[in-house]
KEPA-637072 format. One record per atom (N, C-alpha, C, O, CB): z, y, x; atom name; residue in one letter. Coordinates in steps of 0.05 Angstrom, whole numbers, plus 5000, padded with zeros to 4 digits. Atoms other than C-alpha are relative to their C-alpha. Last residue first. Glycine has a CB too. Layout:
<sites>
SITE    c3    c2    c1  site  code
SITE     Z     Y     X    CA     A
...
</sites>
This chain:
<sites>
SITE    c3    c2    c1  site  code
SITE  4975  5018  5000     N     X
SITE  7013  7298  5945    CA     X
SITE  4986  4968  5009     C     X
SITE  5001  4948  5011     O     X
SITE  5017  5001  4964    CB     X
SITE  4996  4991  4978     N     X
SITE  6956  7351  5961    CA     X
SITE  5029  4985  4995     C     X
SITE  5049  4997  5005     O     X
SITE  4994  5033  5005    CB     X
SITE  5014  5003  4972     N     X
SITE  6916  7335  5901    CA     X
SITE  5022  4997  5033     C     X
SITE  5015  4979  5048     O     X
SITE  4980  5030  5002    CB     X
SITE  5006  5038  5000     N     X
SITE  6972  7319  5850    CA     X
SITE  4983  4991  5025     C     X
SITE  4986  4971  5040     O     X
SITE  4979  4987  4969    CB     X
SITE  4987  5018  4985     N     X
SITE  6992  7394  5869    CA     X
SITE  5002  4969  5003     C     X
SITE  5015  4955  5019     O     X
SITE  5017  5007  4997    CB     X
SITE  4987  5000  4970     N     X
SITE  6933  7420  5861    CA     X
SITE  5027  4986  5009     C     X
SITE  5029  4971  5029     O     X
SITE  5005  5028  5007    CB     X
SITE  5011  5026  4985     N     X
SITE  6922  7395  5785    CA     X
SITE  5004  5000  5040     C     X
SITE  5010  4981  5055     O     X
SITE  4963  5000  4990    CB     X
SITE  5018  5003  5014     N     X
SITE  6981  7448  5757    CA     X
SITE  4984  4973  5023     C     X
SITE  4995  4960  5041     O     X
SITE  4984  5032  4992    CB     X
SITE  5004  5021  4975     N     X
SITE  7044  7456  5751    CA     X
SITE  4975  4989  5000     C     X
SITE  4970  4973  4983     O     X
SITE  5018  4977  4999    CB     X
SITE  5020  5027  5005     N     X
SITE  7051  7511  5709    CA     X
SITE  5002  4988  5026     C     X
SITE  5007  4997  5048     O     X
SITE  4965  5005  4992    CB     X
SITE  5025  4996  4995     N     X
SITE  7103  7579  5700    CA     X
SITE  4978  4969  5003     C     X
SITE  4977  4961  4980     O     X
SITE  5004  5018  5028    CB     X
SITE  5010  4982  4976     N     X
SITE  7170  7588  5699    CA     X
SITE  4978  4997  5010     C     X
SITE  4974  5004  5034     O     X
SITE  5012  4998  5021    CB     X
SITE  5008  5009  4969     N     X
SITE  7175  7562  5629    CA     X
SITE  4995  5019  5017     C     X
SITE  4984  5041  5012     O     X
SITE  4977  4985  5003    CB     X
SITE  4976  5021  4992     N     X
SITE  7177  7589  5559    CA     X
SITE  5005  4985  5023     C     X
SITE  5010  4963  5013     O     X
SITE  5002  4982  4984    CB     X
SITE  5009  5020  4983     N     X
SITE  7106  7604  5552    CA     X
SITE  5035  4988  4996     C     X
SITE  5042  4965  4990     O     X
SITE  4984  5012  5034    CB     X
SITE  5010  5022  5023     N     X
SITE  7117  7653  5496    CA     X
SITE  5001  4980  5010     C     X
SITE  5006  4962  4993     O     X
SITE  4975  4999  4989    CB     X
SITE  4968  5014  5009     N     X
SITE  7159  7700  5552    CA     X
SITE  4994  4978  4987     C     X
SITE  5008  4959  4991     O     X
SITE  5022  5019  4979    CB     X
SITE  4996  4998  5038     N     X
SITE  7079  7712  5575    CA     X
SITE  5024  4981  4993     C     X
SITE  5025  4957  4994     O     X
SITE  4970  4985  4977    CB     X
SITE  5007  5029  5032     N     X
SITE  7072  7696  5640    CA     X
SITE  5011  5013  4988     C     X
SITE  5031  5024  4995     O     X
SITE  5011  4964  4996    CB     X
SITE  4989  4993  5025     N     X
SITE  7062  7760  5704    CA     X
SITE  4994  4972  4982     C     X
SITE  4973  4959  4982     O     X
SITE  4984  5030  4987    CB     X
SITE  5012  4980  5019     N     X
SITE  7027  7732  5758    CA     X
SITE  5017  5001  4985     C     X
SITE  5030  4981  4982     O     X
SITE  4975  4996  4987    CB     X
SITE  4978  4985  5016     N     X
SITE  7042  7685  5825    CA     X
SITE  4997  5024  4984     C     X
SITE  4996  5044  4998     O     X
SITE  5017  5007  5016    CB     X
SITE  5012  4972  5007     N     X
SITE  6990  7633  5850    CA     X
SITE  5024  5011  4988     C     X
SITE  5038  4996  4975     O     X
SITE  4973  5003  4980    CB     X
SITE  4997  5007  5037     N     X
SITE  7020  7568  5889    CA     X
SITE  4991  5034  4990     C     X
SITE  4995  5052  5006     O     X
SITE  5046  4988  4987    CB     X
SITE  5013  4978  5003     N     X
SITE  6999  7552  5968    CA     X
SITE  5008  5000  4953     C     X
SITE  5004  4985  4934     O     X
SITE  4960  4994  5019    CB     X
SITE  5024  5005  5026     N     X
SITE  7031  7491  5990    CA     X
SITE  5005  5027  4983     C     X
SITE  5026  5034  4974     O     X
SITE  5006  4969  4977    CB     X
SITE  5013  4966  4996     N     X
SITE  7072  7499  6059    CA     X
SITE  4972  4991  4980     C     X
SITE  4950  4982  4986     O     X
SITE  4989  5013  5044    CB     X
SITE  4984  4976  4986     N     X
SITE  7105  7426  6040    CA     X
SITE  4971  5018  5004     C     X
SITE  4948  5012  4998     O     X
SITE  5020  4990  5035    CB     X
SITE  5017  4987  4991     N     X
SITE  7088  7377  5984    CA     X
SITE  5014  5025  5020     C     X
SITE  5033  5040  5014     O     X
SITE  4983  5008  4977    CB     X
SITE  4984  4969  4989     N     X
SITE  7143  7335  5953    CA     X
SITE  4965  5002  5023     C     X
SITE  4951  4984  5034     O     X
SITE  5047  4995  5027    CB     X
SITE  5025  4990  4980     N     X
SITE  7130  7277  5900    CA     X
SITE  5007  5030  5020     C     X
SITE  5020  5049  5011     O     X
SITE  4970  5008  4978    CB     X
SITE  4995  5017  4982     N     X
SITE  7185  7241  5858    CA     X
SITE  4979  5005  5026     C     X
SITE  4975  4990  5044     O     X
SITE  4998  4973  4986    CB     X
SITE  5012  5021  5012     N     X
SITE  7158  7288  5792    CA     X
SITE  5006  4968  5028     C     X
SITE  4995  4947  5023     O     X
SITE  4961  5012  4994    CB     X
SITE  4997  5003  5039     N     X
SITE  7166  7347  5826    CA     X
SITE  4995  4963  4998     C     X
SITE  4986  4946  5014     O     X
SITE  4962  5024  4976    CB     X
SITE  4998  5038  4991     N     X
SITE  7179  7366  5908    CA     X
SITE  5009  5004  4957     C     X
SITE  5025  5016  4942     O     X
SITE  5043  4981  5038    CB     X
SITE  4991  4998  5027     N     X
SITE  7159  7436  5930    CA     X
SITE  5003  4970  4992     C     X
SITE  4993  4951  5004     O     X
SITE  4979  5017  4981    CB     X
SITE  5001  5033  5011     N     X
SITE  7160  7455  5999    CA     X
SITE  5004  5012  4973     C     X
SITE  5013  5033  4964     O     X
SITE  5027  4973  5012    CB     X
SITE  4993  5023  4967     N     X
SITE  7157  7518  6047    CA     X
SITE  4995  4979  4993     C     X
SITE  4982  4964  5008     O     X
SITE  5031  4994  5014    CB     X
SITE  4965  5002  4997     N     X
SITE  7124  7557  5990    CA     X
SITE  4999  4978  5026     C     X
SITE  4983  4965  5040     O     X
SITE  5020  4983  4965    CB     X
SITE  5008  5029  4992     N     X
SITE  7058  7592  6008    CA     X
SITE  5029  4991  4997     C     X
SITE  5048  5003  5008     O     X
SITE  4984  4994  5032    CB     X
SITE  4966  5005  4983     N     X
SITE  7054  7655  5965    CA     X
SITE  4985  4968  5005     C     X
SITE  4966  4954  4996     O     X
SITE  5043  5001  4973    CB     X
SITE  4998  5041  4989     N     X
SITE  6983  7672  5931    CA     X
SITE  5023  5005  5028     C     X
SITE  5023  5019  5049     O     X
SITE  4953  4978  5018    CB     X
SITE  4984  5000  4975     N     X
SITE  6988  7742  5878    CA     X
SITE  4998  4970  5016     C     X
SITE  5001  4949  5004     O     X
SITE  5033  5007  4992    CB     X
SITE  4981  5020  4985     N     X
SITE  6944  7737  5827    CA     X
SITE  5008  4995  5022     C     X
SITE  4995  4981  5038     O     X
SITE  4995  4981  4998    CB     X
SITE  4989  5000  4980     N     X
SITE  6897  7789  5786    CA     X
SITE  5032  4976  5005     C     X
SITE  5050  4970  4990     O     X
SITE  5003  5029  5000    CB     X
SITE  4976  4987  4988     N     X
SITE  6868  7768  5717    CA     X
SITE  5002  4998  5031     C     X
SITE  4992  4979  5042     O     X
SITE  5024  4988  4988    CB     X
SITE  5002  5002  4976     N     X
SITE  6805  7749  5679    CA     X
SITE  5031  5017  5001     C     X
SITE  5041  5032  4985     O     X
SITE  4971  5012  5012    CB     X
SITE  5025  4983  4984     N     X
SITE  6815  7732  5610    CA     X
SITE  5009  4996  5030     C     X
SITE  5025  4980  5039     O     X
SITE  4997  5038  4991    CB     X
SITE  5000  4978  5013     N     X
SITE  6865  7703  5553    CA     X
SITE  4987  5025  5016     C     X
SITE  4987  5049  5009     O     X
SITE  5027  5003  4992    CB     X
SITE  5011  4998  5022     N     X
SITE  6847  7635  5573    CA     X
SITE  5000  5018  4982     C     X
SITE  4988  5016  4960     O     X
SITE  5004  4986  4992    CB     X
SITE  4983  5011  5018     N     X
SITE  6856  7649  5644    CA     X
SITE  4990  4995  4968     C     X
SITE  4967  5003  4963     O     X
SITE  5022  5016  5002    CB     X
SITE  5010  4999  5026     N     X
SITE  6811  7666  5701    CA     X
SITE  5013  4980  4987     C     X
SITE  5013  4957  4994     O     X
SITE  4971  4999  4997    CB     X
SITE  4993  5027  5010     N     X
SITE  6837  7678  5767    CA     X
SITE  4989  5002  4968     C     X
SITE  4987  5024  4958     O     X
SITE  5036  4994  5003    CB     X
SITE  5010  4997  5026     N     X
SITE  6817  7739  5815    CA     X
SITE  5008  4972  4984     C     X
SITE  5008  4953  5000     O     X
SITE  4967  5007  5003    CB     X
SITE  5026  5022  5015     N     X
SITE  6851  7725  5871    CA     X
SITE  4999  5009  4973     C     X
SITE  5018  5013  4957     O     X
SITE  5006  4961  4998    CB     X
SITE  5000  5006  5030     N     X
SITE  6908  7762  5913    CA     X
SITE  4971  4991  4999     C     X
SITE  4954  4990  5017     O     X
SITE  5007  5027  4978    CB     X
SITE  5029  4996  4997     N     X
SITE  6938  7770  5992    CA     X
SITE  4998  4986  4964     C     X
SITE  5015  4971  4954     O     X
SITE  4981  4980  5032    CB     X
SITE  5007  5026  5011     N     X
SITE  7014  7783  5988    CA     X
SITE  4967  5005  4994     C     X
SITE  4958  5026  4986     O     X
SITE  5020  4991  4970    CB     X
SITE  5012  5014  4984     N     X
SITE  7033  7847  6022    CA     X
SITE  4990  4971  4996     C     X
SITE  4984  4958  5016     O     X
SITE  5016  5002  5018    CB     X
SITE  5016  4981  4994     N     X
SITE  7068  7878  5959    CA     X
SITE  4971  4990  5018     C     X
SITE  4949  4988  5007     O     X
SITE  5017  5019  5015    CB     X
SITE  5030  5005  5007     N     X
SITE  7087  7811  5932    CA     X
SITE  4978  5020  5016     C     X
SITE  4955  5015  5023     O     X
SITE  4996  5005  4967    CB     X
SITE  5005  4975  5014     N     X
SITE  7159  7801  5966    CA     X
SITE  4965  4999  5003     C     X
SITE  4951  4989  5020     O     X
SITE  5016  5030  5017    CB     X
SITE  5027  4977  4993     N     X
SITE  7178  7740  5966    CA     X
SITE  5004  5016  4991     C     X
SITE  5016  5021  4971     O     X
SITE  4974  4998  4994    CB     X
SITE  5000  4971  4984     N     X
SITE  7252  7720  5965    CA     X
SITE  4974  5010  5021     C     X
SITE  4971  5021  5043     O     X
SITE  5027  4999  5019    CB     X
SITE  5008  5021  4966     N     X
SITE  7249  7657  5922    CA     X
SITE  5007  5018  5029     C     X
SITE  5015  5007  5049     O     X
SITE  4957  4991  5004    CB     X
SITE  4970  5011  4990     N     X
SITE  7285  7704  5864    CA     X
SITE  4998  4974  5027     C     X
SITE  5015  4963  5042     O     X
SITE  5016  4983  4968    CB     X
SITE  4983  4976  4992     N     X
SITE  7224  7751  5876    CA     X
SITE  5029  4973  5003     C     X
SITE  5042  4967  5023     O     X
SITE  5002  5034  4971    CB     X
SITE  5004  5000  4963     N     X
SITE  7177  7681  5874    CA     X
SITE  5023  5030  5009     C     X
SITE  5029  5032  5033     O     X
SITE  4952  5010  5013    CB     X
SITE  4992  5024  4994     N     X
SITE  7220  7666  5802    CA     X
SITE  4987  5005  5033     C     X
SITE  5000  5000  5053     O     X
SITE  4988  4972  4977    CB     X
SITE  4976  5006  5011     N     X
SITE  7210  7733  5771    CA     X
SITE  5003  4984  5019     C     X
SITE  5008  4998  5039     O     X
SITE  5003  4991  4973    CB     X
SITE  4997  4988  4976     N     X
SITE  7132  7732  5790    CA     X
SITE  5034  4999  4996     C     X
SITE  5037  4974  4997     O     X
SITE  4983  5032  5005    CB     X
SITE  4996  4977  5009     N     X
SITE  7125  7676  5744    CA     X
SITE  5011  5016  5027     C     X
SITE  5023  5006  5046     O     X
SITE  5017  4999  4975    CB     X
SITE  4977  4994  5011     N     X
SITE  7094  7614  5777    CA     X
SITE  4996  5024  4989     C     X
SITE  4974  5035  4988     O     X
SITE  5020  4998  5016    CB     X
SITE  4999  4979  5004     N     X
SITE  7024  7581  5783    CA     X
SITE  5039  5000  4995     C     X
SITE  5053  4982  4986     O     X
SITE  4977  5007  4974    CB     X
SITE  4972  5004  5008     N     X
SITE  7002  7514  5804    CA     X
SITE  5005  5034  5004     C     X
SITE  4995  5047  5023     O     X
SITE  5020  4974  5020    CB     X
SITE  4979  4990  4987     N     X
SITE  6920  7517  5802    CA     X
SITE  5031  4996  4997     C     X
SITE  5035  4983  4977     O     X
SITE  4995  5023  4997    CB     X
SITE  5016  5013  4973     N     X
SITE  6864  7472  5775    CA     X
SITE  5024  5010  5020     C     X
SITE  5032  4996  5038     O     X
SITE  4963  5015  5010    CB     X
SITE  5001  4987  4980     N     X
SITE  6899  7486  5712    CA     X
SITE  4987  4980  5029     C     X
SITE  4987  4957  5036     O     X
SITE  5028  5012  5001    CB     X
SITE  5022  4970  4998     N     X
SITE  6879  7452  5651    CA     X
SITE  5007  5012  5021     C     X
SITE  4985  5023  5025     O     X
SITE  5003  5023  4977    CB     X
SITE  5023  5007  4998     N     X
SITE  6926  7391  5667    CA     X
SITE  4967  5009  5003     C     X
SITE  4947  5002  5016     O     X
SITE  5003  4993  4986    CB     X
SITE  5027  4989  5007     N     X
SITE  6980  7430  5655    CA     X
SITE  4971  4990  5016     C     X
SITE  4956  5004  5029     O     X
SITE  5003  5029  5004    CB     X
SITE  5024  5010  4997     N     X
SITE  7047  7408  5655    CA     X
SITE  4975  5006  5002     C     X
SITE  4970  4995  4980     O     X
SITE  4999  4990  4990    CB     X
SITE  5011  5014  5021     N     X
SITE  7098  7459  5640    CA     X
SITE  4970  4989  5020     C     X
SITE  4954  5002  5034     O     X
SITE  4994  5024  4968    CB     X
SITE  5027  5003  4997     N     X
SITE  7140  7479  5703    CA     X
SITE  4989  4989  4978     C     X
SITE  5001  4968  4973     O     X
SITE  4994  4987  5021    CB     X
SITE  5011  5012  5015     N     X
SITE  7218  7494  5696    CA     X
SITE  4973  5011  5001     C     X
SITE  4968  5035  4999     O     X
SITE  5013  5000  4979    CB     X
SITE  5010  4985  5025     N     X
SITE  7252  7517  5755    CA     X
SITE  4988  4984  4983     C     X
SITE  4987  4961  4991     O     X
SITE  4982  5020  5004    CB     X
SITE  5009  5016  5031     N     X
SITE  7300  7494  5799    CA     X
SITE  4988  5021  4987     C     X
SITE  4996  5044  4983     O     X
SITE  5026  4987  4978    CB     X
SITE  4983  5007  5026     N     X
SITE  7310  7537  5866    CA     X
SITE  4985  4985  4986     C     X
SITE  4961  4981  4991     O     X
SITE  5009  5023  4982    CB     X
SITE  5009  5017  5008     N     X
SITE  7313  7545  5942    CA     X
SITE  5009  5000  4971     C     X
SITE  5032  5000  4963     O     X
SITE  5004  4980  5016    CB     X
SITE  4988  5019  5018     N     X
SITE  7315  7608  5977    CA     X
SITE  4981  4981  4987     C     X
SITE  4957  4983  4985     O     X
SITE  5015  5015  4979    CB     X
SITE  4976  4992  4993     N     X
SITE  7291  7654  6035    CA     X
SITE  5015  4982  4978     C     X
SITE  5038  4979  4986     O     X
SITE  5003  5031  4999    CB     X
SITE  4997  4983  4988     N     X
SITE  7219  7648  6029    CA     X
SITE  5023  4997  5018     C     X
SITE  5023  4995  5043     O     X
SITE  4998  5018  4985    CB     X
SITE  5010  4971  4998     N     X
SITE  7224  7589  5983    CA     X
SITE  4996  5014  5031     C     X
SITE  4998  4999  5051     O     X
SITE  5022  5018  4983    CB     X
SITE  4984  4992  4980     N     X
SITE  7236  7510  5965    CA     X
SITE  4993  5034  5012     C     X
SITE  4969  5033  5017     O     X
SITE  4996  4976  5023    CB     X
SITE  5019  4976  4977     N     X
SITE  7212  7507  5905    CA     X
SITE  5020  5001  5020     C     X
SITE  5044  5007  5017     O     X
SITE  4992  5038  4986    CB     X
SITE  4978  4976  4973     N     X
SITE  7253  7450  5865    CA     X
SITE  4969  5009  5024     C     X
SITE  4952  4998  5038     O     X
SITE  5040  4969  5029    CB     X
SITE  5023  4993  4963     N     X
SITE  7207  7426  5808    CA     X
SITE  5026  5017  5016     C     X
SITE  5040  5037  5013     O     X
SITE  4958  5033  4995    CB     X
SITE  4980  4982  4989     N     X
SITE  7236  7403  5728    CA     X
SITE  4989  4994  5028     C     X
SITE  4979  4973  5035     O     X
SITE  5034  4994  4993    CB     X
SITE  5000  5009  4973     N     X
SITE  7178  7382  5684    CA     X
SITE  5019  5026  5016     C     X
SITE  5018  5050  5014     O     X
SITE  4965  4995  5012    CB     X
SITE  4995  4988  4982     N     X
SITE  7161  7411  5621    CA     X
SITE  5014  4987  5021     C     X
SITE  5035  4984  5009     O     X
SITE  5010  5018  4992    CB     X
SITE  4987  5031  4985     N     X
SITE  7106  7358  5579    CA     X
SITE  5013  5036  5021     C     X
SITE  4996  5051  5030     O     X
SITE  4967  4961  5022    CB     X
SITE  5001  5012  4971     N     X
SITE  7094  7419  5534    CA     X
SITE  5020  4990  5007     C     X
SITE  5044  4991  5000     O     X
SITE  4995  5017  5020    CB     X
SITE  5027  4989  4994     N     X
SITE  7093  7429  5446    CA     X
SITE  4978  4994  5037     C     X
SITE  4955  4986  5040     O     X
SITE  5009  5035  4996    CB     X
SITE  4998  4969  4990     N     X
SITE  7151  7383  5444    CA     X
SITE  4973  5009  5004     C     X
SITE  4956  4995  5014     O     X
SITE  5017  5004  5030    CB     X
SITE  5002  4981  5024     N     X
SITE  7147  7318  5400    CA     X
SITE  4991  5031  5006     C     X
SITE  4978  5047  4992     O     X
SITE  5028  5001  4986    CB     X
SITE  5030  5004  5016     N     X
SITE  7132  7268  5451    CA     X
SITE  4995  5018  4988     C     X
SITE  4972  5026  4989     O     X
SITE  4996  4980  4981    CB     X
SITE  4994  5004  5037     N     X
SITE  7197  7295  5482    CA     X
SITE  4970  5001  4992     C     X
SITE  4954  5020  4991     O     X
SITE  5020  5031  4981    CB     X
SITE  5009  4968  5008     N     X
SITE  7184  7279  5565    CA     X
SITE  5005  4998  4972     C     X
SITE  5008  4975  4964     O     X
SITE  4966  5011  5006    CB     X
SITE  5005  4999  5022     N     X
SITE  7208  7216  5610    CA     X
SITE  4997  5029  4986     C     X
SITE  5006  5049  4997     O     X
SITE  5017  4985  4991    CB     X
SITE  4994  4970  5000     N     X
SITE  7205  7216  5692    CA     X
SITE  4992  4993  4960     C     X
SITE  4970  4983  4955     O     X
SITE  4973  5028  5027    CB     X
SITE  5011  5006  5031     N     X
SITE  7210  7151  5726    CA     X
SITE  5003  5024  4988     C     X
SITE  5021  5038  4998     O     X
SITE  5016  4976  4981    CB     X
SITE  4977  5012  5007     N     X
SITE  7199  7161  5800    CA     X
SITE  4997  5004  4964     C     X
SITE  4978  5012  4950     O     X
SITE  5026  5015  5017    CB     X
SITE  4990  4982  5020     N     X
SITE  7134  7171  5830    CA     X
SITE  5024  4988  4987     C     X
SITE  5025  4963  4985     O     X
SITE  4978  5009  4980    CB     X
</sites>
């Protein structure tokens, strides 16, 4: 892993991730999350990947503001933190603007790195 520093102060450790996509590759911002078992984006960010959800197979997921539906995309690659994972499976749902971020990085991808 390469050296990666964060603002002690800031509410989330956010972490910068290149998705490699569908049809494109981009930067987004991922908040840490430890609490997730899953890595999640905003649907926003897999449309600008160039999924489309319609045909996307879904999961029930349970959040801390309840049960929800979740879209599962496989990106080609994703590479954070000095680590890269290819055809790794990430959930895609509506986030709350509050979040500020494109969505979590969560314990899967430490697994599967």
């Amino acid at each position: 892993m390469i050296g990666f520093r964060f603002d002690l102060n800031a509410p989330h450790i956010v972490v910068p991730v290149r998705i490699t996509g569908a049809q494109r590759v981009r930067w987004v911002n991922l908040i840490l999350d430890t609490g997730s078992t899953s890595t999640v984006i905003d649907e926003l960010v897999a449309f600008r990947l160039g999924y489309t959800l319609e045909s996307a197979p879904t999961v029930s997921v349970t959040t801390v503001s309840g049960t929800s539906q979740a879209s599962i995309i496989v990106a080609r690659q994703i590479f954070a933190l000095g680590m890269t994972v290819d055809e790794f499976p990430v959930l895609v749902m509506p986030l709350p603007a509050q979040l500020r971020a494109d969505g979590l990085l969560g314990l899967d991808f430490f697994e599967a790195s």
